[in-house]
ZATORKOL-147990 format. One line per field, with one value per residue (C-alpha): residue in one letter; chain; y, x, z. Coordinates in pm, whole numbers, always signed. Each point is the difference from the previous one (the first is absolute). Example, Ala and Ser with C-alpha at 12.3 -4.5 7.8 and 13.67 -1.06 7.14 Angstrom:
<nodes>
resn: (A, S)
chain: (A, A)
north: (-450, +344)
east: (+1230, +137)
up: (+780, -66)
</nodes>
This chain:
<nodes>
resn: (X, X, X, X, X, X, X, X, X, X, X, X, X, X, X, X, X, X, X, X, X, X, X, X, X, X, X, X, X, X, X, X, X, X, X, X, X, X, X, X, X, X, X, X, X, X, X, X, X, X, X, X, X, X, X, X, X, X, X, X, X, X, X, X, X, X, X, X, X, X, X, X, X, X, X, X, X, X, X, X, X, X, X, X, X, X, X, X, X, X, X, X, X, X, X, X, X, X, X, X, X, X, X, X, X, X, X, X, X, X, X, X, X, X, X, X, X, X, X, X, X, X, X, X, X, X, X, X, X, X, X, X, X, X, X, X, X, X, X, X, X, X, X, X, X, X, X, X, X, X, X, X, X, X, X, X, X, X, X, X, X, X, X, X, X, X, X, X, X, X, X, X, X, X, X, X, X, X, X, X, X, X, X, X, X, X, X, X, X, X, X, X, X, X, X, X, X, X, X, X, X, X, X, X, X, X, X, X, X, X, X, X, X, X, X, X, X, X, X, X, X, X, X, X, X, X, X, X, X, X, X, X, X, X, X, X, X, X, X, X, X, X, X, X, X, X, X, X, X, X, X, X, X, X, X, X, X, X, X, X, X, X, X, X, X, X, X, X, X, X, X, X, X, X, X, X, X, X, X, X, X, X, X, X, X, X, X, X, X, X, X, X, X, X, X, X, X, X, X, X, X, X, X, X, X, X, X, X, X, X, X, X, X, X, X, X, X, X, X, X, X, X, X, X, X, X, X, X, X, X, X, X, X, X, X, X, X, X, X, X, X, X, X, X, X, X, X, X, X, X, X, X, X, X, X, X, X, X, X, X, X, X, X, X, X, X, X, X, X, X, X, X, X, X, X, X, X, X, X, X, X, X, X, X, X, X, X, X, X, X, X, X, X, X, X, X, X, X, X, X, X, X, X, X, X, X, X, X, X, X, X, X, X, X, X, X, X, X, X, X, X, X, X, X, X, X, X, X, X, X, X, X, X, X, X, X, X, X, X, X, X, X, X, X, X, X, X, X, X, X, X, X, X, X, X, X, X, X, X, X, X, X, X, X, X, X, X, X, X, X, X, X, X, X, X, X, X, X, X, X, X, X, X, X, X, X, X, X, X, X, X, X, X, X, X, X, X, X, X, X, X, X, X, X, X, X, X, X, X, X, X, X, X, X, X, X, X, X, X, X, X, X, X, X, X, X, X, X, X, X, X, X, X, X, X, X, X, X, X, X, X, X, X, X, X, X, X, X, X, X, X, X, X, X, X, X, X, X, X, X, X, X, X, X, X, X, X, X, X, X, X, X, X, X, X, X, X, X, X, X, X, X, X)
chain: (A, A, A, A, A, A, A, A, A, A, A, A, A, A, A, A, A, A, A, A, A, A, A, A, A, A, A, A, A, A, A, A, A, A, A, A, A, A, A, A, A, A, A, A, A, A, A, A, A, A, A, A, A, A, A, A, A, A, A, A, A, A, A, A, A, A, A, A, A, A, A, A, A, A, A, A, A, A, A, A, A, A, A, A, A, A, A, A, A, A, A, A, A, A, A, A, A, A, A, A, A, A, A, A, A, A, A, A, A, A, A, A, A, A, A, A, A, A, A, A, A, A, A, A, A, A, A, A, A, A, A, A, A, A, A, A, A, A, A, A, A, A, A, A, A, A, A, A, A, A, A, A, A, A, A, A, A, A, A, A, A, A, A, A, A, A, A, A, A, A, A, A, A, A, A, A, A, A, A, A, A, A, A, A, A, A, A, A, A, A, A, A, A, A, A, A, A, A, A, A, A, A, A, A, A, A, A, A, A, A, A, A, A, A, A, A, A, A, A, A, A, A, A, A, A, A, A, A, A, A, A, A, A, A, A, A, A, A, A, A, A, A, A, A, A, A, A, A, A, A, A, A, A, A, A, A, A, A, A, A, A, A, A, A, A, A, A, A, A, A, A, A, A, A, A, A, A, A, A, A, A, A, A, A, A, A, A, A, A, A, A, A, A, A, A, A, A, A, A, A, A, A, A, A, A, A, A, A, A, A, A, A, A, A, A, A, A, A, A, A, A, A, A, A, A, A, A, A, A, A, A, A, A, A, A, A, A, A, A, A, A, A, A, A, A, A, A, A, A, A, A, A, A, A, A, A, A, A, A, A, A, A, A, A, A, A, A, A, A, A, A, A, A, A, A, A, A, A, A, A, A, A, A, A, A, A, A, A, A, A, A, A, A, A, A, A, A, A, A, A, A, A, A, A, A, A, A, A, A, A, A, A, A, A, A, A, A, A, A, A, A, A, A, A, A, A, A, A, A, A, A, A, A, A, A, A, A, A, A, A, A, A, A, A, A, A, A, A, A, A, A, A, A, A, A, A, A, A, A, A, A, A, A, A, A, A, A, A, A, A, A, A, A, A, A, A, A, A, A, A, A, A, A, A, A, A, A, A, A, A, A, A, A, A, A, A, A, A, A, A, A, A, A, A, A, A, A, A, A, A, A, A, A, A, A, A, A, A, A, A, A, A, A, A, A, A, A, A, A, A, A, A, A, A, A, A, A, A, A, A, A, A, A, A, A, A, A, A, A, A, A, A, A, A, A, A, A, A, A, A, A, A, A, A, A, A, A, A, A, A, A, A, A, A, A, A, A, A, A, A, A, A, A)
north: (-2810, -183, +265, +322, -171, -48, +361, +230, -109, -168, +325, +241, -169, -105, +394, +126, -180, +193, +335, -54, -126, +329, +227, -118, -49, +395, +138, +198, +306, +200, +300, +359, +154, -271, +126, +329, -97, -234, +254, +236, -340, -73, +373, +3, -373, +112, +290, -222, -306, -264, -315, +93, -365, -70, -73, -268, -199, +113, -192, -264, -23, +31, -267, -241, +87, -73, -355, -115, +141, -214, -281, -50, +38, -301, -208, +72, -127, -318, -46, +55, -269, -248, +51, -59, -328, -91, +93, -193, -317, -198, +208, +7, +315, +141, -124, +114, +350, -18, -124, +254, +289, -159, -46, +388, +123, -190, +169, +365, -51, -139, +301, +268, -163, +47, +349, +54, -172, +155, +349, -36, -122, +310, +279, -188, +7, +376, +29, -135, +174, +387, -68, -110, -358, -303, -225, -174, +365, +18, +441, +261, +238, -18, +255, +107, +398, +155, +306, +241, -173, +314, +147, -322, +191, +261, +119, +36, -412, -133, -355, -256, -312, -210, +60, +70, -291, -255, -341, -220, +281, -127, +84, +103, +260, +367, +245, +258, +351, +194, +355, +181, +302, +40, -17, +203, -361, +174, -32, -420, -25, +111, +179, +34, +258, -11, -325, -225, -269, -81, -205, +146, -73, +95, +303, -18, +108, -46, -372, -266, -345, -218, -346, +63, -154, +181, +291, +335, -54, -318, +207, -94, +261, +243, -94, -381, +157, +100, +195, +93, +197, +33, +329, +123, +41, -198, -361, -118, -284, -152, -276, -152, -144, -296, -199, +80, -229, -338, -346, -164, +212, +216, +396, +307, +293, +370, +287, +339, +299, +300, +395, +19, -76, +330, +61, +80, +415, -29, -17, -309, -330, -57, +345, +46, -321, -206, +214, -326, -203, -295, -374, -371, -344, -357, -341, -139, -394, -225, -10, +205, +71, -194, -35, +276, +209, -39, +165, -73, +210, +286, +262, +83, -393, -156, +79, +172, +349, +286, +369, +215, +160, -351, -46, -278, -227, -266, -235, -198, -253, +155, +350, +59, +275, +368, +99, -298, +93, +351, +292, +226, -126, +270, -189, -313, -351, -256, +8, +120, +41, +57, +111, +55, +301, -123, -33, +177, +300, +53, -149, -376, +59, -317, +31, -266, -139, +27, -281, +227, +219, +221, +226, +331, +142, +366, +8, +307, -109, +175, +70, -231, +41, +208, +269, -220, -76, -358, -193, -210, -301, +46, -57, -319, -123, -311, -32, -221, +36, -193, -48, -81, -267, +82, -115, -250, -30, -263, -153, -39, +103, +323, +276, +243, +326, +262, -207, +33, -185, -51, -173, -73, +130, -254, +86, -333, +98, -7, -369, +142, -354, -155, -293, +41, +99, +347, +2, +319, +228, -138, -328, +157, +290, +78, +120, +77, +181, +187, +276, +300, +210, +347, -19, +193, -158, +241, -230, +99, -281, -81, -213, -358, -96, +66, -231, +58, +33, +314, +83, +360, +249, -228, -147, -338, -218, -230, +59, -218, +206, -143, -2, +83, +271, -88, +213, -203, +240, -30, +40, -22, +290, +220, -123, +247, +208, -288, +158, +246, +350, -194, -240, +97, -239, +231, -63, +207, +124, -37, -207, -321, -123, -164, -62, -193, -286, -84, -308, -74, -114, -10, +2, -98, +203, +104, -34, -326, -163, -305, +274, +91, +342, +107, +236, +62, -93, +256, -101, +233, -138, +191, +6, -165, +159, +114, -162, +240, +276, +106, -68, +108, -7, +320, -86, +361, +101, -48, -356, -115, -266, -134, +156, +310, +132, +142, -182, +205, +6, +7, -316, -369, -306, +104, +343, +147, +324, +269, +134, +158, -288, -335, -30, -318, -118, +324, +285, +297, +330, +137, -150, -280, +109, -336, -89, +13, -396, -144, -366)
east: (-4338, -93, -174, +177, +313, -161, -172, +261, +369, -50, -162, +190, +362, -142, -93, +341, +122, -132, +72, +331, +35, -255, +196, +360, -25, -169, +223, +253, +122, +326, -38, +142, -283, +107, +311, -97, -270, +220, +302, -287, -112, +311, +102, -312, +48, +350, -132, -260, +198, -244, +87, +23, -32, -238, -347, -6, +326, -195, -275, +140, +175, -333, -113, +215, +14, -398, +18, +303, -252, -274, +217, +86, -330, -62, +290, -212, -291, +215, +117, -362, -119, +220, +33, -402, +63, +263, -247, -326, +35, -106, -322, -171, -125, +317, +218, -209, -14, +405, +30, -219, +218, +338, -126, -122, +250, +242, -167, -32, +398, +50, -203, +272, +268, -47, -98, +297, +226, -185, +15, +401, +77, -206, +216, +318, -102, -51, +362, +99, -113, +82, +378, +34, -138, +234, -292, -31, +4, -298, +121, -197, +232, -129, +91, -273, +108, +291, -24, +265, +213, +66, +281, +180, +87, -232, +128, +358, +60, +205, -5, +29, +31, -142, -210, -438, -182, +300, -37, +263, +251, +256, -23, +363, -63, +51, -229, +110, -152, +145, -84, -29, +201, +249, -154, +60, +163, -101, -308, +24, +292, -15, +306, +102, +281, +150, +197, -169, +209, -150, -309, -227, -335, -310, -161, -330, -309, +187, -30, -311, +102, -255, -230, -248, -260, +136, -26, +252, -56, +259, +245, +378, +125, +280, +254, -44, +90, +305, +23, +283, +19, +155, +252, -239, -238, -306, +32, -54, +32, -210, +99, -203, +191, -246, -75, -379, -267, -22, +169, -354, -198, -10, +7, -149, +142, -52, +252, -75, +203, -181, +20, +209, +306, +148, +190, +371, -108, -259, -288, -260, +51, -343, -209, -307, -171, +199, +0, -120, +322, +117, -104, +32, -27, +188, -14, +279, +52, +117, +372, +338, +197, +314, +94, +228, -20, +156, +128, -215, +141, +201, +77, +188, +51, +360, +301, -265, +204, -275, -57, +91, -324, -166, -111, +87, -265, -78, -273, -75, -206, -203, -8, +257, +87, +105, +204, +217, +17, -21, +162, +264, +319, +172, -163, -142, +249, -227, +32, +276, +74, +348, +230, +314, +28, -171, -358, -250, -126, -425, -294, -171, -351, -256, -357, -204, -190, +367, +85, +226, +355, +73, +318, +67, +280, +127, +152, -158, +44, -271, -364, -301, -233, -217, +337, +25, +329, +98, +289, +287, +245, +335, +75, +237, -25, +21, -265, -45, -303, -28, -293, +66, -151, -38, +172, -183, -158, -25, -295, +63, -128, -92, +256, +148, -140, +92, +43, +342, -138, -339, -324, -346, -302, +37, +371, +151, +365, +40, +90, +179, +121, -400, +113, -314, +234, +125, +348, +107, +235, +309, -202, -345, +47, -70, +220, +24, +139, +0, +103, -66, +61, -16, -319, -310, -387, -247, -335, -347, -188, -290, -314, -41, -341, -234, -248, -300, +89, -158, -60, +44, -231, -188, +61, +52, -340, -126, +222, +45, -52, +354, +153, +399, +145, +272, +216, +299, +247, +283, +272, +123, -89, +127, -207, +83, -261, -277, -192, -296, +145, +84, -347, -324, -309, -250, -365, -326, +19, +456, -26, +61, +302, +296, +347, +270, +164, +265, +209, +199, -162, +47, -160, +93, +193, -198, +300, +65, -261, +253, +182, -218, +114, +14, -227, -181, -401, -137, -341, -234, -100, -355, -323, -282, -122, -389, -239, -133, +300, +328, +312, +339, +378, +178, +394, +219, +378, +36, +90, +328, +165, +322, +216, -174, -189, -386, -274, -207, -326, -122, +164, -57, +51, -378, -32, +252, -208, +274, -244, +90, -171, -148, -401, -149, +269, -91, +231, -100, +123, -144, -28, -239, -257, -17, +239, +343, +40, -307, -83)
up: (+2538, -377, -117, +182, -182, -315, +24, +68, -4, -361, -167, +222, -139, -372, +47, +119, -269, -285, +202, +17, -403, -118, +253, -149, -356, -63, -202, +84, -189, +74, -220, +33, +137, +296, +31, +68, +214, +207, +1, +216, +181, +131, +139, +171, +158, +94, +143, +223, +110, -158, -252, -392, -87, -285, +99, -197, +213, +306, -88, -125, +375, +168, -199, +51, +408, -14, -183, +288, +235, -186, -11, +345, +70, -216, +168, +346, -142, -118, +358, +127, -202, +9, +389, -7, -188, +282, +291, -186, +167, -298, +0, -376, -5, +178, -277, -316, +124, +77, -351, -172, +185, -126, -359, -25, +219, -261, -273, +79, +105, -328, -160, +237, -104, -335, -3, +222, -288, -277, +212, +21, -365, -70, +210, -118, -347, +35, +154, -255, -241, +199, +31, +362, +27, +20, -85, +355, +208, +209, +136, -98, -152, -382, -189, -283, -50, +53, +190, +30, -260, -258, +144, -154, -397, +17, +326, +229, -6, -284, +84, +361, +100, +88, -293, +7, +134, -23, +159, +119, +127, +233, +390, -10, -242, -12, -121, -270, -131, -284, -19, -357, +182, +294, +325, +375, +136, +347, -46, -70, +284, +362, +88, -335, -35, -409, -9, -217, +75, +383, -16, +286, +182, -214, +93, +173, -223, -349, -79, +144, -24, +149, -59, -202, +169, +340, -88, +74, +365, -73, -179, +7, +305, -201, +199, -164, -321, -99, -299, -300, -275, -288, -83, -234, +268, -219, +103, +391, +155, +239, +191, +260, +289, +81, -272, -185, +21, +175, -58, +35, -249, -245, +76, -207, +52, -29, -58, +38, -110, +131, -47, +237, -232, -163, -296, -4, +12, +242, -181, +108, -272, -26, -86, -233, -109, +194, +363, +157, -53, -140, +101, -166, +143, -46, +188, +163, -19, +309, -158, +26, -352, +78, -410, -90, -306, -315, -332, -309, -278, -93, -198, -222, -56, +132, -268, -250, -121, +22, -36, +245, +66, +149, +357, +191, +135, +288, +21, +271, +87, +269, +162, +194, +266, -119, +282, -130, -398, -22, +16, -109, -73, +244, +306, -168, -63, -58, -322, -211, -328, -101, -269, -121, +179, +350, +159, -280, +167, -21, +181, +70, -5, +128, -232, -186, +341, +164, -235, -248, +52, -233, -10, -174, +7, +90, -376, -207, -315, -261, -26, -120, -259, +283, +72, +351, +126, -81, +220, -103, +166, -100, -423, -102, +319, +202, +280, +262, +215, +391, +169, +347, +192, +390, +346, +114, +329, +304, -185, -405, -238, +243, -60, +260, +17, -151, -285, -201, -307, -131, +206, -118, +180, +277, +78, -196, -164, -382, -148, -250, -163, +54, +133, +253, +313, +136, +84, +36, -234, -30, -233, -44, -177, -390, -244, -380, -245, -321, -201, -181, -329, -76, -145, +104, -80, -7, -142, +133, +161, -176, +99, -188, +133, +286, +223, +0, -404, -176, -347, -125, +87, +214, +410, +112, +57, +241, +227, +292, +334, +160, -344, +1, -238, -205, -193, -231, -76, -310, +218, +388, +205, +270, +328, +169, -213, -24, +231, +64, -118, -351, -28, +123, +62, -85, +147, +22, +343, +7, +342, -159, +171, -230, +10, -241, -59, -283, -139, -228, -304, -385, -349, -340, -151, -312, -267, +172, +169, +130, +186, +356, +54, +422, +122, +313, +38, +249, +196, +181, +293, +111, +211, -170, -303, +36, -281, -338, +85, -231, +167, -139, +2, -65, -124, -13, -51, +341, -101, -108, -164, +155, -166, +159, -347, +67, -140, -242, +35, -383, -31, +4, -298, -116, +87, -269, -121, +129, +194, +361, +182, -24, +127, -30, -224, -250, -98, +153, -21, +332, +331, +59, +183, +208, +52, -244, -34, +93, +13)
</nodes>
């Protein structure tokens, strides 16, 4: 027994051992030409039922199902031995070969153990590092490419929640898609029939909501989901009527929006390069959101007096539901803004995450510096604006449904005075006011500075893969047009998924640096950049300040040639060729 010991199970773990370190630490590259490759993996591993987990995580698995395998193994031998010490009977020779099994049974367990610790520091590390590890997660639902992700910018999906590999997401939550253009509702909701206002089971074959590590055949059943939309017909709701996840563990999860969904005329949402659909993944923790949502700023500022033309703005301080704060003000209440002459007619829309309201009104009041229609509150007015907190349910800070005031993600009402408790409208709602001139503003937005910085004529370098853009603008904007018709994250092959994120910032203002102008920092959020390629971010007059005037693209506080555009921080009288702002 010495020498089998000593012969095999000490070189066959020492030898698993550098396996499993060699296997895990090759490098792994997520490039485009994985992207495309995986896009093509993945239709054909729908298409025949088996796993699409990485090989790698597989492995890793395997691995770590062998050493328990090896280990109890090794206990056995430990009972073995010390059951022949037991049974010796005080016999020399007995006890010396009892010992010498414990001591190398004791050492090739010592020798599993640590490749079993050194194998799961390893697959956590790479969790870590791929956007779905916790740090102490032993599932095998890494995430190192992201397949069918382009749709999200390039494509039909303007922005969801909860966001691309997110962590910590509440069990209570709801799940939100925003759609660039209206949408056929019927084709989200069973039995839908025009009235936007019913929330309604989700319609078999649109939407996949399942465990990750499940798999589709563990998909929520439709009729668990209810489902609401907004009246524009772009934002749905999906609210699952058992909680996600598990109060033991943590739980990745997979949504799928598939081309089954059509658009508002008929015509299938996902067509061309993105025929295959839509799909992103987050982890859900062992916890229910029971801290309701608050108001962090405002615009225009309480008792500031302001030009007519300027939107009115709500931040909050986490996402919070759409069928709750927006709408028109025809069929929407939750938020008012009123004047001297009653409730200000126009529209709430949600944006920025579904941390942002903004409201335009249905004013006409002149034309920007583009010839587009700008829109005005009321001149020399007072205005007050409420935003309502919620009825309450049974179980507070849970509101009742529909809500008649606004909820986060997780259902909690507004605590509109942050004193860290929902208590429903008549003491939790928000109010300010301010008023207005009969002035118009009609100043371009201009770009301060960039990250990754640039120089003229020449692209940002060494550029981290993950690395955030960041745009600092001279002035608030309109957030209703930070989005992807107005900036474009250009890439080599376009499937580079992005989408935006914006707050309130400032600069010095450059006649007076002890003044901090506001403005609005916008951040592209994107897919991980491939190494020794030119990436870009294309800025047009789609954009708009907040008092509604088009940003120009030959403009920004360096680029001042009076050219027609701005490439690479150089006047330019044609079009870039790649792309018109690149950084």
């Amino acid at each position: 027994m010495k020498n089998w010991l000593r012969s095999s199970l000490i070189p066959f773990a020492c030898i698993t051992t550098m396996v499993v370190m060699g296997f895990l630490f090759l490098p792994i590259h997520t490039t485009f030409a994985q992207d495309v490759a995986v896009q093509g993996l993945q239709t054909v591993g729908d298409a025949s039922g088996l796993g699409q987990e990485d090989i790698r995580v597989i492995i890793g698995n395997v691995i770590r199902i062998a050493l328990g395998f090896l280990g109890l193994v090794a206990v056995i031998i430990v009972i073995y031995g010390g059951a022949l010490w037991m049974m010796s009977k005080g016999d020399p020779a007995k006890i010396a070969k009892a010992q010498s099994i414990l001591v190398n049974a004791g050492i090739g367990l010592a020798i599993i153990l640590s490749a079993l610790i050194i194998t799961q520091f390893v697959l956590n590390a790479l969790a870590d590092a791929t956007g779905l590890g916790t740090g102490t997660s032993t599932s095998s639902d890494l995430i190192t490419i992201d397949p069918l992700s382009s749709s999200l910018g390039s494509g039909i999906i303007d922005s969801h929640y909860p966001m691309r590999n997110a962590q910590d997401v509440p069990r209570n939550t709801s799940i939100v898609v925003t759609f660039r253009e209206a949408m056929d509702a019927a084709s989200l909701m069973d039995g839908y029939t025009g009235d936007p206002s019913i929330a309604l089971p989700l319609r078999a074959g649109s939407v996949v909501i399942y465990p990750t590590n499940l798999g589709e055949s563990s998909a929520l059943p439709p009729a668990d989901v209810n489902v609401s939309v907004t009246p524009d017909l772009k934002s749905f709701v999906f609210d699952p009527a058992p909680y996600l996840g598990s109060a033991l563990e943590d739980t990745a999860y997979t949504v799928e929006l598939t081309n089954d969904i059509q658009l508002a005329n008929g015509d299938s949402a996902f067509t061309g390069a993105f025929a295959d659909g839509y799909s992103w993944r987050f982890r859900v923790s062992t916890e229910l959101d029971l801290i309701p949502p608050t108001i962090e700023s405002v615009i225009p500022i309480a008792s500031t007096t302001n030009a007519r033309n300027i939107l009115i703005q709500i931040n909050y301080s986490e996402p919070v539901n759409p069928i709750s704060a927006s709408g028109p003000t025809s069929s929407f209440s939750n938020i008012v803004a009123t004047g001297a002459a009653g409730t200000i007619a126009g529209s709430w829309g949600l944006m920025n995450q579904f941390q942002s309201n903004e409201f335009v009104s249905d004013l006409a009041c002149g034309t920007n510096s583009c010839g587009e229609v700008i829109y005005c509150l009321p001149s020399n007015d007072a205005i007050t604006v409420d935003v309502l907190a919620a009825s309450l349910a049974a179980e507070p800070p849970a509101a009742l449904l529909p809500p008649n005031g606004v909820i986060d993600m997780a259902g909690n009402s507004l605590d509109g005075n942050s004193d860290g408790a929902a208590t429903g409208p008549s003491t939790d709602s928000y109010t300010w006011n301010f008023s207005t001139n009969d002035s118009i503003v009609l100043v371009p937005p201009q770009v301060v500075s960039t990250t990754p910085a640039i120089t003229p004529g020449m692209p940002g370098q060494n550029v981290a893969f993950d690395q955030p853009v960041h745009l600092l603008f001279d002035s608030l904007l309109s957030l209703n047009t930070v989005n992807a018709d107005a900036l474009q994250l250009r890439s080599p092959t376009e499937n580079l998924w992005f989408t935006f994120r914006s707050v309130v910032s400032g600069y010095p203002n450059p006649t007076n640096p002890a003044v901090t102008i506001p403005s609005h920092e916008v951040t592209v959020l994107h897919g991980v950049f491939s190494s020794e390629q030119i990436y870009g971010v294309e800025v047009d007059s789609s954009l708009r300040s907040i008092y509604q005037n088009c940003f120009t693209p030959s403009r920004s506080q360096t680029c001042t040639g009076g050219e027609a555009n701005c490439c690479n921080d150089e006047s330019q009288s044609g079009l870039c060729s790649y792309p018109h702002f690149t950084l």
